[in-house]
C-alpha positions as CSV (number, residue, x, y, z in Angstrom):
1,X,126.8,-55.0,246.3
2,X,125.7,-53.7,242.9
3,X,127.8,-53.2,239.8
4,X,131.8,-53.2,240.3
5,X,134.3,-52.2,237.8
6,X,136.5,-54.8,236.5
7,X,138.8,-53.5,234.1
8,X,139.2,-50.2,232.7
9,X,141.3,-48.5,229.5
10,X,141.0,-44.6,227.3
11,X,139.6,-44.5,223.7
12,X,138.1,-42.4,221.5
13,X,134.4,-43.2,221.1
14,X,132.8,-43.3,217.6
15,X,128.5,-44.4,216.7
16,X,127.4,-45.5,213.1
17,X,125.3,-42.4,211.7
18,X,122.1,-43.2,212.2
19,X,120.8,-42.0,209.1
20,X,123.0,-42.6,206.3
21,X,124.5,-46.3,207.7
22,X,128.0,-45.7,206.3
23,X,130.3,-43.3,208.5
24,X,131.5,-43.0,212.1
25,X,130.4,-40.3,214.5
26,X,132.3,-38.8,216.9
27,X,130.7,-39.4,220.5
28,X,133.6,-38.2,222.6
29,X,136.0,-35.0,221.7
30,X,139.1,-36.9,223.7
31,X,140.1,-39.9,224.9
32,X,137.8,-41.1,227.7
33,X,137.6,-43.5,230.1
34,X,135.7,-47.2,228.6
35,X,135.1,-49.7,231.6
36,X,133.7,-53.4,231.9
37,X,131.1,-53.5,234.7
38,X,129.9,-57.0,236.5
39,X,126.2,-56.9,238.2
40,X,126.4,-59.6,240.8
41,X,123.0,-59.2,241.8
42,X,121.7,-60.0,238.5
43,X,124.8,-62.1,237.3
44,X,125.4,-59.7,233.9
45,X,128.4,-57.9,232.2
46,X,128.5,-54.5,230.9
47,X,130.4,-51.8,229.1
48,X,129.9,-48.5,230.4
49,X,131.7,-44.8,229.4
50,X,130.7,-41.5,230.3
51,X,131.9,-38.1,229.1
52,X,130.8,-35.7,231.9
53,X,127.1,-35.9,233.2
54,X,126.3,-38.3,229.8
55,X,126.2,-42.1,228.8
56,X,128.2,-42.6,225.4
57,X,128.2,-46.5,225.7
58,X,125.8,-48.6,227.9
59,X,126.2,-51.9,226.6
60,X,125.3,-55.0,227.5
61,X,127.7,-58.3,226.9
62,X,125.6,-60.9,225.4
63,X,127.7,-64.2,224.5
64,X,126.8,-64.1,220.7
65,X,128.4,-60.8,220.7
66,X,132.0,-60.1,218.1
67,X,134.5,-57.1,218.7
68,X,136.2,-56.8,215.6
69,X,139.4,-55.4,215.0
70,X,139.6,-53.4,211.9
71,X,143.1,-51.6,212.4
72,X,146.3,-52.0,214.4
73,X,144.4,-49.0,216.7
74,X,140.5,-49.3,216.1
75,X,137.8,-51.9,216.3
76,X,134.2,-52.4,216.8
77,X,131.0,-54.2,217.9
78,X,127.1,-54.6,217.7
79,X,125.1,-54.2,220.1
80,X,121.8,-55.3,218.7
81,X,119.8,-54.1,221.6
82,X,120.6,-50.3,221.3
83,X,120.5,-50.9,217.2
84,X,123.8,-49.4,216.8
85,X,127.5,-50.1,216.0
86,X,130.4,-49.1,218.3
87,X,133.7,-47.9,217.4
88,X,136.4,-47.5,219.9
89,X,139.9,-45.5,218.7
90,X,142.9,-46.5,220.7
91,X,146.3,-44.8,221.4
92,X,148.3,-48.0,220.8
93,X,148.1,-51.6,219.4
94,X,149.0,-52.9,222.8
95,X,145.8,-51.1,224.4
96,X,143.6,-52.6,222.0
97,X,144.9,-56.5,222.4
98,X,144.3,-55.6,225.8
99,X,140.6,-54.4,225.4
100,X,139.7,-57.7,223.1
101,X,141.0,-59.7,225.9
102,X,138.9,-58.8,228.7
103,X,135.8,-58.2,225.8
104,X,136.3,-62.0,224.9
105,X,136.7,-62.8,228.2
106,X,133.8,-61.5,229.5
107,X,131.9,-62.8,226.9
108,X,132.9,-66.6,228.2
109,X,132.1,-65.8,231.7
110,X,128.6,-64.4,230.1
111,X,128.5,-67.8,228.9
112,X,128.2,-69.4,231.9
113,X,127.1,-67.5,234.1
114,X,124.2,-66.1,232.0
115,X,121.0,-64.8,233.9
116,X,117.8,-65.2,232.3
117,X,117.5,-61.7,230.8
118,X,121.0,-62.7,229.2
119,X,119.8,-65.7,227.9
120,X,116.6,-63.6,226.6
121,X,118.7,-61.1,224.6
122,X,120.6,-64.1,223.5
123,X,117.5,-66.2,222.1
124,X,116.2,-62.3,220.6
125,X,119.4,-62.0,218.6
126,X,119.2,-65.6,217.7
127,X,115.6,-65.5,216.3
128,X,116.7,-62.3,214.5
129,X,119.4,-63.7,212.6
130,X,117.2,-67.0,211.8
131,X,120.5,-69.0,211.7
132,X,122.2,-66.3,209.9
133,X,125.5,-64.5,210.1
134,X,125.5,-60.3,211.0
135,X,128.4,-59.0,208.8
136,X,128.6,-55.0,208.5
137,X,129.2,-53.4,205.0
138,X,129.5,-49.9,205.6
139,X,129.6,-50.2,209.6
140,X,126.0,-51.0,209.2
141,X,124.4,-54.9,210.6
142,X,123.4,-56.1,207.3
143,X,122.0,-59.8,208.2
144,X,122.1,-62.9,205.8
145,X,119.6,-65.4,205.4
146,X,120.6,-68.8,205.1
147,X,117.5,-70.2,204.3
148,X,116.6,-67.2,201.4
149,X,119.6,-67.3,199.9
150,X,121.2,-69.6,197.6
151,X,124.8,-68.1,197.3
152,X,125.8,-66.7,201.1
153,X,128.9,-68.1,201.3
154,X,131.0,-65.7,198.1
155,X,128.4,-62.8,199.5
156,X,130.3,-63.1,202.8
157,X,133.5,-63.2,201.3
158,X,133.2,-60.8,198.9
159,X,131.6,-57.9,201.3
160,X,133.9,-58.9,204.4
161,X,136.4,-56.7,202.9
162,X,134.5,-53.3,203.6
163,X,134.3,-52.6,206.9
164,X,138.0,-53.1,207.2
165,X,138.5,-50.6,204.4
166,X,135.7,-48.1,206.2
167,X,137.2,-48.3,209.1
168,X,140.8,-47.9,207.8
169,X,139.6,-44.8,206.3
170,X,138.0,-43.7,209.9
171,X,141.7,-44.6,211.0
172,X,143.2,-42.2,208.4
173,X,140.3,-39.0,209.8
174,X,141.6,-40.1,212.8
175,X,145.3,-39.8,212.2
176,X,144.7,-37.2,210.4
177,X,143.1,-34.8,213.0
178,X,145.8,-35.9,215.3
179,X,148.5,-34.2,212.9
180,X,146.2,-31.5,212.8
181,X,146.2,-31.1,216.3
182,X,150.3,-31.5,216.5
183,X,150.5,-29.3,214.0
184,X,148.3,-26.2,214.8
185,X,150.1,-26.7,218.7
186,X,153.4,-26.7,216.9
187,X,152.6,-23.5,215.4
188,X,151.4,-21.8,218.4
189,X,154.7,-23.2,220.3
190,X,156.6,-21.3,217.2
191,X,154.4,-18.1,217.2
192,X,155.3,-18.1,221.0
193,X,158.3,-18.5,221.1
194,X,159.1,-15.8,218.2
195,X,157.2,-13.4,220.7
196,X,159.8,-14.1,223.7
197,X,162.9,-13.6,221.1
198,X,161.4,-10.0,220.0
199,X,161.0,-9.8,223.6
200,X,164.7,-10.6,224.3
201,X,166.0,-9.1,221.7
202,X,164.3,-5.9,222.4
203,X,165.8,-6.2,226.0
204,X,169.3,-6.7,224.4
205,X,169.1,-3.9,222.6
206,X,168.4,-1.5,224.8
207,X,170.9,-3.2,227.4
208,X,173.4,-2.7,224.3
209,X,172.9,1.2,224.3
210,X,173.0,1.8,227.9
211,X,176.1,-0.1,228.3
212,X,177.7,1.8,225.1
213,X,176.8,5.1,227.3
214,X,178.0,3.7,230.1
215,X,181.3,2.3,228.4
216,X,181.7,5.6,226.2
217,X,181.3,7.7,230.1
218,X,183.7,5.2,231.6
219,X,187.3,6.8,229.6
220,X,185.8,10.3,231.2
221,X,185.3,8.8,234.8
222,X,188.9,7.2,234.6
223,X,190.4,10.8,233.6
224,X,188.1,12.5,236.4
225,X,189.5,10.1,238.8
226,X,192.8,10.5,237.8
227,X,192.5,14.1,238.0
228,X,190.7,14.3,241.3
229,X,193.9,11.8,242.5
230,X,196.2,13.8,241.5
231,X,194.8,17.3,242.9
232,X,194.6,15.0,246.2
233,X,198.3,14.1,246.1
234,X,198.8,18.0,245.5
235,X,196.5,18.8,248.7
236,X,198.1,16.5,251.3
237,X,201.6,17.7,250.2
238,X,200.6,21.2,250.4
239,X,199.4,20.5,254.0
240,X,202.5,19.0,255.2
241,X,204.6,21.8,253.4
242,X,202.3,24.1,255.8
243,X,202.7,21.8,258.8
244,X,206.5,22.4,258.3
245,X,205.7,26.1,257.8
246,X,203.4,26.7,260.9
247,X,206.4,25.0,263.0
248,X,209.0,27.5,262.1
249,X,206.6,30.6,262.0
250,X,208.3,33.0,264.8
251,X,206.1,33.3,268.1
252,X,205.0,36.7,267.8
253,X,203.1,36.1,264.3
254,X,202.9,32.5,265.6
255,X,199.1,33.0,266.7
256,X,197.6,34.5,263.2
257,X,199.4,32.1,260.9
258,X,198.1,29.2,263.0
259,X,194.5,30.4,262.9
260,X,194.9,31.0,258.8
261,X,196.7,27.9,258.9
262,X,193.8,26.1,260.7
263,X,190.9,27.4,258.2
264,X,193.4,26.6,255.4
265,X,193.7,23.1,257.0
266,X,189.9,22.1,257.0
267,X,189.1,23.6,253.8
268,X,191.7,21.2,252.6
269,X,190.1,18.4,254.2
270,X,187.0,19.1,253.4
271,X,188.0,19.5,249.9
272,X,190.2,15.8,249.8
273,X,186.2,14.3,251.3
274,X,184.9,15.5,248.2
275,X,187.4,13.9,246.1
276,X,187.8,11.0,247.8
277,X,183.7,10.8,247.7
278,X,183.7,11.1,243.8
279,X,186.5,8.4,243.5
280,X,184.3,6.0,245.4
281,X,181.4,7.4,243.0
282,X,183.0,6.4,240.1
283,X,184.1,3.3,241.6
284,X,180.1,2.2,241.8
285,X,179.7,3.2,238.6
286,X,182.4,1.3,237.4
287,X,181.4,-1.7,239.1
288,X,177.6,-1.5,237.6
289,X,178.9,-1.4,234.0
290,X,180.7,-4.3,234.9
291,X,177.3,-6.2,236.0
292,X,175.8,-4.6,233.0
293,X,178.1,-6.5,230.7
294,X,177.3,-9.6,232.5
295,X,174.0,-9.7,232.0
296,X,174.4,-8.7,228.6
297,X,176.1,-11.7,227.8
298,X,173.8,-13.8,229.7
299,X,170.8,-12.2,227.5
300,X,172.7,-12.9,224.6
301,X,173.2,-16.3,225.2
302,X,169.1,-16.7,225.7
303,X,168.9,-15.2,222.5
304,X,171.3,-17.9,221.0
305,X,169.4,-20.6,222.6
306,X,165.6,-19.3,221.4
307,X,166.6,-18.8,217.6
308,X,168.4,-22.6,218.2
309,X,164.6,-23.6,219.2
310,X,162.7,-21.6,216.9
311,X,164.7,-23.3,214.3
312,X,164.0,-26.7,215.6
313,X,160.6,-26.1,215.9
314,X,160.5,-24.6,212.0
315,X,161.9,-27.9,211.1
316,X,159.7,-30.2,212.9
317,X,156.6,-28.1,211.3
318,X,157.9,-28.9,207.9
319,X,158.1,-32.4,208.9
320,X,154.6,-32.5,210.2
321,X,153.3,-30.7,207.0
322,X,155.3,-33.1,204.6
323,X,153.5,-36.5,207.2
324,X,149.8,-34.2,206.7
325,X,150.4,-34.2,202.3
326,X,151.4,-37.7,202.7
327,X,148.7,-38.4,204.7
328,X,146.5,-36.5,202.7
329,X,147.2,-38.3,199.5
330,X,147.3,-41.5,201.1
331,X,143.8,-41.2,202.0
332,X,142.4,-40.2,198.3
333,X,144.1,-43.7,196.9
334,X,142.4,-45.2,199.6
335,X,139.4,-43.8,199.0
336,X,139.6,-44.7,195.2
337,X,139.9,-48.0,196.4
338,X,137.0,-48.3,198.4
339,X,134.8,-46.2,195.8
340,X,135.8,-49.2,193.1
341,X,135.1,-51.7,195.6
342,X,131.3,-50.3,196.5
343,X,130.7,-50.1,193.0
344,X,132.1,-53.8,192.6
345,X,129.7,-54.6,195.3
346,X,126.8,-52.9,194.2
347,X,127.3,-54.8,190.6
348,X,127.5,-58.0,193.0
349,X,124.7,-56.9,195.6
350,X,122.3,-56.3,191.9
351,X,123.2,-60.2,190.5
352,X,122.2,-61.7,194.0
353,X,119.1,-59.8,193.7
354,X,118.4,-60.8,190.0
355,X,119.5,-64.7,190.9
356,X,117.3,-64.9,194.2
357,X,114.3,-63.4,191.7
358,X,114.8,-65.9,189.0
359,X,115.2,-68.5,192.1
360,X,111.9,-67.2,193.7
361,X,110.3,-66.9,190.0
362,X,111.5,-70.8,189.2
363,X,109.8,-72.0,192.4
């Protein structure tokens, strides 16, 4: 059947630097996808991540193999075949308990259900180590000697302290490019948002002056209308006052006075169609700087609400700059601290050196 995957998380990916033994490289830009892979055809365990077409981790679980947990979000192991140290960056504490989990419990089922090229790489590391320990000062496998050295024991103790501090300061980059991150897409949000209230605001104000045309043309339209009503009133009692005329017109001159009396008559009409037509006119208009004012209001209530957000968003920009100094100076004590230390250590690293030469010398 091949290789199957058996459990599977997101973490950022760091590598020792190969050249100067002491910080982390970045293997992956974002979180991606680590897995634990089972070969039942060859009985083996193995961790496998890719970002995109490349391998970042191909690791083989050996059973002598430690994951160390250096942080409440980061930790890291040997691999002694690929001569390098992994680091894995996790989102939360609870992701990372879950990772040592399956990584220790993997290594038991390596155990027992080792293969021979399992038990090969096991016997390789052993003879490497000669019966020694692999600690890593610096994030680099520094082994110990039992046999060559007569003081291992305060060694151990005294350099187990620096890859938590290394990697506490990788913690710190790490945090620290996160707030980066929030904070340059804070600023965007903000310079966005500042475009859309222009934008509004722009919209309002020319919204603003058409309705104050509108509203300063509306007092003319009422007096038009009130005008053109009452010239109508005058028409319509003008043709009844002829309609009472045209009946007691005498029959002779009866003929005439009707036909004036017709033309009269539609010109009359025709005239009230006109009025009646620009009363409905101003009616429409009436009733579009009514709409106007609406959506005036409506826009000015978007306006209320952006400034409202811009605001928030100014505030939680000072919050993530005040988090970055913190963060900032946080990180230069603690890399005081681990500058004293190394020199501490180097002092100590020097005395072993001199004691195993007088020890060497004496025998």
């Amino acid at each position: 059947m091949g290789e199957q995957p058996i459990f599977s998380t997101r973490a950022h990916i760091f590598q020792i630097d190969p050249n100067t033994k002491k910080n982390w490289l970045p293997s992956s830009k974002q979180a991606v996808a680590v897995s634990f892979f089972y070969d039942s055809t060859r009985k083996s365990y193995r961790i496998i991540s890719v970002d995109g077409s490349k391998a970042i981790i191909n690791s083989t679980i050996i059973p002598n193999m430690v994951f160390t947990k250096t942080s409440q979000k980061f930790g890291q192991w040997a691999d002694t075949r690929a001569n390098t140290v992994y680091g894995l960056g996790f989102s939360s504490e609870m992701e990372l308990n879950k990772f040592i989990e399956k990584f220790n419990e993997v290594k038991e089922k390596a155990k027992s259900t080792g293969t021979g090229s399992d038990k090969k790489g096991s016997d390789d590391s052993s003879s490497n180590s000669s019966g020694g320990k692999v600690n890593i000062v610096h994030n680099v496998p520094i082994i110990h000697n039992k046999e060559n050295s007569g003081d291992s024991g305060s060694g151990n103790s005294s350099q187990s302290s620096v890859p938590i501090l290394a990697s506490n300061d990788a913690q710190l980059k790490y945090e620290n490019d996160r707030l980066k991150i929030a904070l340059a897409q804070s600023s965007n949000n903000a310079k966005k948002w500042e475009l859309e209230l222009q934008t509004l605001k722009n919209n309002n104000a020319r919204l603003t002056t058409a309705l104050q045309e509108s509203t300063s043309n509306v007092e003319e339209w009422k007096k038009q209308l009130s005008l053109y009503k009452e010239e109508n009133a005058k028409l319509n009692k003008k043709i009844q006052d002829m309609s009472l005329t045209s009946n007691a017109v005498e029959v002779n001159g009866e003929d005439m006075n009707k036909v004036n009396l017709e033309g009269q008559l539609q010109a009359l009409t025709l005239a009230h169609e006109e009025k009646q037509q620009e009363a409905e006119d101003l009616s429409k208009r009436l009733q579009d700087v009514s709409e106007l004012e609406e959506e005036n209001n409506r826009l000015k209530g978007q306006v209320e609400q952006s400034e409202e957000t811009i605001q928030n968003l100014n505030t939680k920009i000072g919050q993530l700059e005040g988090q970055l100094a913190s963060e900032q100076d946080g990180r230069q004590s603690e890399s005081q601290s681990i500058q004293q230390v190394h020199t501490q250590l180097g002092a100590l690293v020097q005395q072993l050196t001199t004691v195993h030469q007088q020890l060497g010398e004496s025998l």
